[in-house]
C-alpha positions in Angstrom: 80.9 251.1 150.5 84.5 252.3 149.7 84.5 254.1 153.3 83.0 251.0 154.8 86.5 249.2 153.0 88.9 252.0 154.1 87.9 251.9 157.4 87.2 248.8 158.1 89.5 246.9 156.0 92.7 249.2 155.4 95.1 246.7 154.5 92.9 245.4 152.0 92.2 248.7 151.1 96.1 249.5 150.5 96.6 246.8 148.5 93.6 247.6 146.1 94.4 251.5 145.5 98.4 251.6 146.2 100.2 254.2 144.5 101.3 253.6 141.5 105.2 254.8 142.5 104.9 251.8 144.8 107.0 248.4 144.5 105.0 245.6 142.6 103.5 242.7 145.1 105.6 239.8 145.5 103.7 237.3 143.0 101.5 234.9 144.9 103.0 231.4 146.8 103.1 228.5 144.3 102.8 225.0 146.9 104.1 221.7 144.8 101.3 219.7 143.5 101.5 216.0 144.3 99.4 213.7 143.3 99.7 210.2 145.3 99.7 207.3 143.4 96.9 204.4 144.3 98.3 201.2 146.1 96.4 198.0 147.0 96.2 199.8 150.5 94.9 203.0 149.6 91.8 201.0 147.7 88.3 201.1 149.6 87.4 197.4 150.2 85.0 196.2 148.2 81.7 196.5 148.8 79.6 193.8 150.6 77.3 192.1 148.3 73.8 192.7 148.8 71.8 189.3 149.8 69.2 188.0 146.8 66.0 189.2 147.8 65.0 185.9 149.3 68.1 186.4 152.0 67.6 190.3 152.5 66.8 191.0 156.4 67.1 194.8 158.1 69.4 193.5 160.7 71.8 192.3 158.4 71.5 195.4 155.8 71.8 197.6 159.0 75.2 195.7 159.4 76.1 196.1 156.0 75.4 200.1 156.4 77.4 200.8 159.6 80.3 198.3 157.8 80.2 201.1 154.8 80.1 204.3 157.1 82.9 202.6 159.3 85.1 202.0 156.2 84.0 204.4 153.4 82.3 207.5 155.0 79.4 208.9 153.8 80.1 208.4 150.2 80.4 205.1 151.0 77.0 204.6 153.1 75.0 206.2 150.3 76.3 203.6 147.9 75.3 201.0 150.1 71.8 202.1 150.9 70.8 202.4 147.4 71.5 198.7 147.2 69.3 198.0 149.9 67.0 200.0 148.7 67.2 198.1 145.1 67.2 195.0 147.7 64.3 195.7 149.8 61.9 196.5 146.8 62.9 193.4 145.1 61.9 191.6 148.2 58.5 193.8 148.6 57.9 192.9 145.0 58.0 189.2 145.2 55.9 189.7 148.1 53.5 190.9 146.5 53.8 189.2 143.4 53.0 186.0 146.1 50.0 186.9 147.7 48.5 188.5 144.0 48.8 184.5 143.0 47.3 183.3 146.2 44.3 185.5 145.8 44.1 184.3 142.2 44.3 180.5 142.9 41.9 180.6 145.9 39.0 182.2 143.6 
């Protein structure tokens, strides 16, 4: 391995086993840290609001989705598509909430 370094890598290697008669490294850049405050325009746009489940169609949740990757990114997306997830089983449930009374009021 330490061939491998000083053969391959011999500046590396310079810098790891440098003589100790040798001038100190300069110490490491330091960049300015600055944090940018959050305006009105910086914020995301809210969300759009996921339809009752009565309202809830994929063409208009497929809207909503490409709205949130458009604006927010991935991050944003995944937010969405959990509330149309919530949306969609809300809507599956009442479906089937529905037909269980049916069946029941037909026997």
């Amino acid at each position: 391995m330490r061939l491998t370094l000083l053969t391959k890598w011999p500046l590396l290697a310079s810098r790891i086993h440098r003589a100790s008669d040798s001038a100190p490294l300069p110490p490491p850049i330091s960049l300015p840290v600055i944090i940018p405050s959050a305006s009105e325009a910086d914020t995301d746009p809210p969300l759009d609001v996921v339809p009752e489940a009565d309202g809830w169609t994929w063409p208009a949740a497929q809207a909503r989705l490409a709205a949130a990757y458009e604006h927010g990114g991935v991050a944003r997306f995944a937010e969405t598509a959990v509330g149309e997830l919530e949306a969609e089983a809300e809507l599956e449930r009442n479906r089937g909430l529905a037909v269980s009374s049916q069946a029941r009021t037909r026997s």
